[in-house]
N, C-alpha and C positions, 0 to 999 in steps of 0.2 A: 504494500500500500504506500510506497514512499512516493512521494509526491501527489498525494491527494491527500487536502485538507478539509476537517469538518467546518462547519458553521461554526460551532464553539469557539474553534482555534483562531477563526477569525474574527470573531465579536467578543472574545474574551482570552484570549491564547496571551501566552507572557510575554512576542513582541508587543499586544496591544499595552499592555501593563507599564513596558519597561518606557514604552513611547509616551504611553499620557504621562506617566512620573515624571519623565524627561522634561512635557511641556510646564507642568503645572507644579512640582514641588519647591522647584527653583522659584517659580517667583511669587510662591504664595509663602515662603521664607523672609521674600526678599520683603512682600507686603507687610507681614508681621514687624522684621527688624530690617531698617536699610543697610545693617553691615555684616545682614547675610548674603545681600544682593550679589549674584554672583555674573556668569558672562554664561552661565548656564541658562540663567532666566531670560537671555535675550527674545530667545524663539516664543518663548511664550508673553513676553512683553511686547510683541510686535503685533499679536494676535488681541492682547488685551486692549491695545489703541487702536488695530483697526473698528475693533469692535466699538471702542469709544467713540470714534469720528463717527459712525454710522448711528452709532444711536444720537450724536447731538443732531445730526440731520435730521431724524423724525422725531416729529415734535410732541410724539403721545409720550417719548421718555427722556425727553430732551430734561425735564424738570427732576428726573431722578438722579440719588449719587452714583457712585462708584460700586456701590456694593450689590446694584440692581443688574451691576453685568457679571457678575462670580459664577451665576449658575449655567446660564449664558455660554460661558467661557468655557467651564467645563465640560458642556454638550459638544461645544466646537473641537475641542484638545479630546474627546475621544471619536466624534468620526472623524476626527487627522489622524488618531491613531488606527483606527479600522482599514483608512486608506493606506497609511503606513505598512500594516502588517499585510494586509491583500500583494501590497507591491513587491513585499519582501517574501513573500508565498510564491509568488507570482516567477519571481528570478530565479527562489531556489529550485523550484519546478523544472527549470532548462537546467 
């Protein structure tokens, strides 16, 4: 069976794991204390301001803080991880 992956593996397999940790624990360290902030939270701080610039554009959440995009964030940092681990399913397959 090698190179054939379940559903599981791909909506919950340990590259999804290691990919969201990747996105999200770096800068939800970095949120708690800033001199945990690492160069590791980049990727996920890029994600967390794109997400900001689009929410001040629509104006139903334009009036909310920072804390209205956390969950947000998180939904997006794992299907990047589901595409992540697909891709990497994907390569090791050939």
């Amino acid at each position: 069976m090698k190179g054939e992956y379940t559903a599981s593996e791909l909506v919950a397999g340990p590259v999804v794991w290691i990919s969201f940790a990747l996105l999200v624990f770096p800068l939800a360290l970095g949120a708690i204390d800033t001199r945990l902030m690492t160069p590791l939270a980049l990727p996920g701080y890029v994600i967390f301001v794109l997400m900001t610039v689009v929410g001040d554009v629509l104006p139903v959440v334009r009036n909310y803080g920072f804390r209205l995009y956390w969950l947000p964030f998180l939904l997006v940092c794992y299907g990047i991880s589901v595409a992540i681990a697909t891709g990497y399913y994907a390569l090791r397959r050939r």
